[in-house]
C-alpha positions as CSV (number, residue, x, y, z in Angstrom):
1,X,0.0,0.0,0.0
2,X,1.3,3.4,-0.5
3,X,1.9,6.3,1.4
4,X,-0.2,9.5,0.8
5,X,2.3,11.6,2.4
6,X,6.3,12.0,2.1
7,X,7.0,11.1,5.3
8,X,9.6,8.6,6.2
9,X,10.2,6.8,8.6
10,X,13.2,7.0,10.9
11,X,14.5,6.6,14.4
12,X,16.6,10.0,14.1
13,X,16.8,12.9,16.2
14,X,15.1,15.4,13.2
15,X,12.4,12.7,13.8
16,X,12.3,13.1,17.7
17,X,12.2,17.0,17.1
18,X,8.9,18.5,18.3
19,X,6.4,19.2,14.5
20,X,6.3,23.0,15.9
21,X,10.7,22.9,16.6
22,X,10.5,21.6,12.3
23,X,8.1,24.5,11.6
24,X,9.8,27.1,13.0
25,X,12.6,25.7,11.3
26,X,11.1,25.9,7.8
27,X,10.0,29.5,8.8
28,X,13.5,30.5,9.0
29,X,14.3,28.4,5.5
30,X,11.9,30.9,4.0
31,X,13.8,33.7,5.2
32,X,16.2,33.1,4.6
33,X,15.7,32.2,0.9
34,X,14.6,35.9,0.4
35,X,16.9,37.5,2.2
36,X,19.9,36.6,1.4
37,X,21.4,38.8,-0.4
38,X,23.5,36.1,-3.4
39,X,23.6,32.4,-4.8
40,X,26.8,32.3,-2.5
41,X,25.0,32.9,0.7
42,X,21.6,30.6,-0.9
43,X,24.1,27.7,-1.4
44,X,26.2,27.5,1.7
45,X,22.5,28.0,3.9
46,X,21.8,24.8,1.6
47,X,25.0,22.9,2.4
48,X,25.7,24.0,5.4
49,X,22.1,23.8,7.1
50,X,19.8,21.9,5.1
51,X,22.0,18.9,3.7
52,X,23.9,18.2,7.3
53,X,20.3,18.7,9.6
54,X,18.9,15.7,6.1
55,X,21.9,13.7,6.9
56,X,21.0,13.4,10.8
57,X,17.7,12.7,9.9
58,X,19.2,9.9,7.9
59,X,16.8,11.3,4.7
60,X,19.9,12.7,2.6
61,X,19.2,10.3,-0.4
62,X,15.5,11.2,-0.3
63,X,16.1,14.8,0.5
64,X,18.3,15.2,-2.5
65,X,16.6,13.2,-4.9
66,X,13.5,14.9,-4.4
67,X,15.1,18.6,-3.8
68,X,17.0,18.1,-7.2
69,X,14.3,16.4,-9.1
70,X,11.8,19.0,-8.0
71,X,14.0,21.4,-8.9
72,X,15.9,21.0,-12.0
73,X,13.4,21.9,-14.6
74,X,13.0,25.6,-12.4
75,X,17.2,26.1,-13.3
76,X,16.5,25.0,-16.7
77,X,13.7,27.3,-17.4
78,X,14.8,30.0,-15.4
79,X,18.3,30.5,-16.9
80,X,16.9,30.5,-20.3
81,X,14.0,32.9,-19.5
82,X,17.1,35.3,-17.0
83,X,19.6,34.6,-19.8
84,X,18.0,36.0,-22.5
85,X,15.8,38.8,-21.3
86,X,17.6,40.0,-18.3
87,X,20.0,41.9,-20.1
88,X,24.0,42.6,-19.1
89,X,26.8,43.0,-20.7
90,X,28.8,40.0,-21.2
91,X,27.4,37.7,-24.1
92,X,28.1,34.4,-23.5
93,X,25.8,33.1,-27.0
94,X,24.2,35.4,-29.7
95,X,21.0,33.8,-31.6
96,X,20.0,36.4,-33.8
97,X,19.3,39.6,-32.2
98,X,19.0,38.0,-28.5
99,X,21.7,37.6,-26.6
100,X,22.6,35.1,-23.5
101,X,23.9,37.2,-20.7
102,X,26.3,35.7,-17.7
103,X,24.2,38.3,-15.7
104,X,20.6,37.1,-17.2
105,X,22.6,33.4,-16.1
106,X,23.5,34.5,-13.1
107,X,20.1,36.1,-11.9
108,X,18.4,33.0,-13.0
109,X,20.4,30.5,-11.0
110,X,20.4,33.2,-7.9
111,X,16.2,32.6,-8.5
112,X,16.8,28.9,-8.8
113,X,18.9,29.0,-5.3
114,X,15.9,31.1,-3.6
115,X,13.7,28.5,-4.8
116,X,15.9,25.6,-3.8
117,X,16.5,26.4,0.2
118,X,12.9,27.0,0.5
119,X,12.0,23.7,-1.1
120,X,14.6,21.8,1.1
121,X,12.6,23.4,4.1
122,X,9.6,22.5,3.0
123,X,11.2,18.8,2.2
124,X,12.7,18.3,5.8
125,X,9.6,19.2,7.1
126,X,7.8,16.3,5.1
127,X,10.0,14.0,4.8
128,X,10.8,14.0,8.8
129,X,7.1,14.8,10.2
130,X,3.8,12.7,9.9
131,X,0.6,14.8,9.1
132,X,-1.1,13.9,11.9
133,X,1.4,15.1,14.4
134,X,1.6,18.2,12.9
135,X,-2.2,18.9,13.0
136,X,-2.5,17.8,16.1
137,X,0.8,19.8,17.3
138,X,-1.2,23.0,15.6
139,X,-4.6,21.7,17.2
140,X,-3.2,21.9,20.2
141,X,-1.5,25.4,20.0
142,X,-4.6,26.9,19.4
143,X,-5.3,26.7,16.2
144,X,-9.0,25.7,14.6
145,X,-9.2,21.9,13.7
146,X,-10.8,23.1,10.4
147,X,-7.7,25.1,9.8
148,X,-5.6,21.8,10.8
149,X,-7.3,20.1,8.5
150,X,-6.4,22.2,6.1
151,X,-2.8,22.5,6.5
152,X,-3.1,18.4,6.8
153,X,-4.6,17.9,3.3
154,X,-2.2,20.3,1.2
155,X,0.6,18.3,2.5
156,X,-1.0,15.1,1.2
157,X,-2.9,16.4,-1.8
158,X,0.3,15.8,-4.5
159,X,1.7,12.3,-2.7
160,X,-2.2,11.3,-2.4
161,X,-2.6,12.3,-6.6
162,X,1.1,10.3,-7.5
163,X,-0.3,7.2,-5.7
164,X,-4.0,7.0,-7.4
165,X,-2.5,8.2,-11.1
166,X,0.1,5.3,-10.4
167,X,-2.8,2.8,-9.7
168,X,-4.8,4.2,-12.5
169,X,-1.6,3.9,-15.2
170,X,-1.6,0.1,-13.6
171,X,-4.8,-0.6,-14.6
172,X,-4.7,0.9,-17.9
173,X,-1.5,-1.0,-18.8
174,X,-3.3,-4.2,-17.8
175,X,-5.9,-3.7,-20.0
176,X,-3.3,-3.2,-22.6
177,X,-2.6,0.3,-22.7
178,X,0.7,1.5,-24.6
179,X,3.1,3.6,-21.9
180,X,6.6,2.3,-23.3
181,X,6.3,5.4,-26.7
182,X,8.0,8.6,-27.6
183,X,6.8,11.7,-26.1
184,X,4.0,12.7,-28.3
185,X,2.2,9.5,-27.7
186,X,2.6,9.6,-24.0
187,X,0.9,13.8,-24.2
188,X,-2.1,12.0,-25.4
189,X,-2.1,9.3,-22.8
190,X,-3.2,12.6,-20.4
191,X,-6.3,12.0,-21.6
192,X,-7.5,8.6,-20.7
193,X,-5.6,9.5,-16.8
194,X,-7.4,12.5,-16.4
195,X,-10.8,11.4,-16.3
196,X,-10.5,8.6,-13.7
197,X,-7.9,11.0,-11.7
198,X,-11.0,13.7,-11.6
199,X,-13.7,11.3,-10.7
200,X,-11.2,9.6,-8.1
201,X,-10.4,12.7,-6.6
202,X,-14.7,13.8,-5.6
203,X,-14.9,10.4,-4.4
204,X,-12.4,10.9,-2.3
205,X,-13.5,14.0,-1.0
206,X,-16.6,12.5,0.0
207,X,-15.5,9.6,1.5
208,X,-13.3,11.5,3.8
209,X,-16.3,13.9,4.3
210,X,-18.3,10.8,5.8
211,X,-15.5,9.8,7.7
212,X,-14.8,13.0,9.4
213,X,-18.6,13.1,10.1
214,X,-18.7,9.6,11.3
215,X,-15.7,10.7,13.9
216,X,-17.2,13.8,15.3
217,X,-14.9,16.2,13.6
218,X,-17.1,18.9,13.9
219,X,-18.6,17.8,17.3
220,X,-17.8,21.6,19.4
221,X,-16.0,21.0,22.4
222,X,-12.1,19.4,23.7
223,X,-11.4,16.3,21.4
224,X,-9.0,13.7,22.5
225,X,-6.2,11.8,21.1
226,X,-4.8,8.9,21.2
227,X,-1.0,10.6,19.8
228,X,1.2,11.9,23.0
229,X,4.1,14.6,21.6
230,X,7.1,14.8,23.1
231,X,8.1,19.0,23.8
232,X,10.7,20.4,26.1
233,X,12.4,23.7,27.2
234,X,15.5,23.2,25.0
235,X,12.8,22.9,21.9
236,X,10.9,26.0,23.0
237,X,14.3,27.7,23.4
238,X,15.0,26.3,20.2
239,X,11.7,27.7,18.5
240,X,12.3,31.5,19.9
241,X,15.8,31.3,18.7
242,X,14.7,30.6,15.3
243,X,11.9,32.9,14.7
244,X,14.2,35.7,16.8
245,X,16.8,34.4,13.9
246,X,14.5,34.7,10.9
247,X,13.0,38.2,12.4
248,X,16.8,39.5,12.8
249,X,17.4,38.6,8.9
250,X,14.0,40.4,8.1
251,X,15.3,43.2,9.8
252,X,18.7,43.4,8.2
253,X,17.3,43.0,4.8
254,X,14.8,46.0,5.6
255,X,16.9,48.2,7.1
256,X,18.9,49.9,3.9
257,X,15.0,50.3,2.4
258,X,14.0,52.2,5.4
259,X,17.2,54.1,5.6
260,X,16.4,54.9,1.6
């Protein structure tokens, strides 16, 4: 059976970490893939913070497959897009009358890194947290269940869409369905996924409707759970340093605007 979410399982100490210690964490990813200032800075905060914290949470394979496979086609497009419409000054290749800039190449990989340490946030948050602890670590911080529920099914909506298209593509291809052909073939093989993937998808949403019903999700009052989360006063020291981190950054990159 698969999973519909990209957490993995591991008896690491990213694991053990409080859902809230991972989402601070990710807050401060986000930062800082805005505010630094160059792809320097954006790719030492990736190997020197991202790839080490993957590697105790013994996900580094994962982590980079998934980081790099998510974003490769980004540094493709991007540099092209950057490379030829940015402008500059050094031409690195002439088509005609465009021109491919280093700085057009250089802004678009400097996009690419942005997009690339906020992904590998985002990753060690999924990859090293289940769903459930994280709504309920929300629930229980105050936050509607509603809400919860919310931030519970964006994190499983894609994983939850690979795993039905991959049984749907299953079943096709034992009814004899073509998937081994060149590119143009498989563009039309869209259209006999899409349907099923569509109807799939409404049943789903009502079944989980029914289900939610059937457990008193929207019964008012304290709900109980049978999940116990581990916190401590290193992790909410932990927390208030990050966000004090990510607010510090905010600051620094705001200050020369204000002083403007």
């Amino acid at each position: 059976m698969q999973s519909s979410s990209l957490y993995i399982e591991r008896n690491s100490g990213l694991h053990a970490l409080h859902p809230l210690t991972k989402l601070a964490l990710l807050g401060l990813c986000l930062v800082l893939a805005f505010a630094l200032p160059d792809i320097r800075w954006l790719l030492a905060a990736f190997g020197l913070l991202l790839l080490p914290l993957a590697a105790w949470g013994r996900i580094l394979a994962p982590f980079a497959r998934s980081g790099f496979s998510i974003i490769l086609p980004f540094v493709i497009s991007l540099a092209l897009i950057q490379g030829f419409f940015a402008g500059g000054d050094t031409a690195l290749l002439t088509l005609g009358r465009f021109a491919f800039t280093w700085e057009g190449l250089l802004a678009g990989l400097t996009v690419s890194a942005r997009l690339l340490v906020a992904l590998g946030g985002t990753l060690l948050l999924m990859l090293s947290t289940r769903p459930d602890h994280l709504m309920l670590a929300l629930t229980e911080r105050g936050l509607p269940q509603a809400l919860g529920y919310i931030v519970l099914t964006a994190l499983q909506i894609f994983p939850r869409f690979q795993d039905r298209a991959r049984v749907i593509l299953e079943a096709q291809q034992a009814r004899g369905l073509e998937t081994q052909v060149n590119l143009l073939r498989r563009l039309r093989l869209l259209v006999p996924l899409i349907g099923p993937l569509i109807l799939a998808s409404i049943v789903d949403v009502e079944e989980r409707a029914m289900a939610l019903e059937a457990r008193a999700f929207s019964r008012p009052g304290q709900k109980t759970s049978l999940i116990s989360l581990h916190d401590s006063g290193f992790q909410v020291l932990l927390r208030t340093g990050l966000l004090l981190a990510a607010l510090a950054l905010i600051v620094w990159r705001l200050l020369p605007l204000v002083r403007a």
